[in-house]
N, C-alpha and C positions, 0 to 999 in steps of 0.2 A: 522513406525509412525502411530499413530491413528489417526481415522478420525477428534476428536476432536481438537487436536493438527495440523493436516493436512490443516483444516479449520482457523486458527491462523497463516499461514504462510503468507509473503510476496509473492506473485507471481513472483517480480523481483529475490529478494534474496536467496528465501525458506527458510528464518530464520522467527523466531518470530517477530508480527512487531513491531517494535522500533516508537515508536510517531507515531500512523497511522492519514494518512491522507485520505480522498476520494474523488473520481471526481465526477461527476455529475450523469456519467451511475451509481453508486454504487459502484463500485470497490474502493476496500483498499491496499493502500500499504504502505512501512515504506517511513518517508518522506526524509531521505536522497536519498532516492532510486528512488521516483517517479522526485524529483526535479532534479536529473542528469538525468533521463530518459527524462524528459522537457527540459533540456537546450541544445539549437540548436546548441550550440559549441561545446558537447559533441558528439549528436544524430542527427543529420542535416535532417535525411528522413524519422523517423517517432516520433521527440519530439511534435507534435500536436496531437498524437491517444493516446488513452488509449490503455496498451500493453496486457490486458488482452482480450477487446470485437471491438479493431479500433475504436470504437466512439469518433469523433474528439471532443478535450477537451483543455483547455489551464491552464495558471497555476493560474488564477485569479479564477478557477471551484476548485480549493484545498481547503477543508475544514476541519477542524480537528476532526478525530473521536473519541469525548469522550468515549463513551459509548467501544469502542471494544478498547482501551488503557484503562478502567476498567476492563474489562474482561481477557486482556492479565494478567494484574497483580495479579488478585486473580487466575488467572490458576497457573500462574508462582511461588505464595503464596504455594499453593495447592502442586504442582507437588515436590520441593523443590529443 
């Protein structure tokens, strides 16, 4: 994998991110992935950290990443 492409993945998944969304520390992840990583019935002892930096974050900090859901699509455009 390249680093460009490497840089595009989920940290949960390692897939490409699907609808990315970000926390507050800056981390991106796809958002069916980050919302099961939050929900406390799934993840009970650490759905309040970001699973990338621990920076405690809740799910009202999800914000959706335009800008890197552009970028994922003309890569994906691109790459074919």
């Amino acid at each position: 994998m390249d680093g460009l492409e490497g840089s595009l993945n989920c940290p949960i998944c390692g897939d490409l991110f699907a609808n990315p969304f970000s926390l507050r520390c800056g981390h991106s992840f796809c958002s069916l992935c980050i919302r099961k990583h939050m929900d406390k019935t799934l993840n009970f002892t650490t759905s309040g950290i970001c699973p990338v930096c621990r920076e405690s974050c809740q799910s009202d900090h999800l914000r959706p990443s335009h800008t890197l859901a552009v970028v994922i699509e003309n890569y994906t455009s691109v790459r074919g």
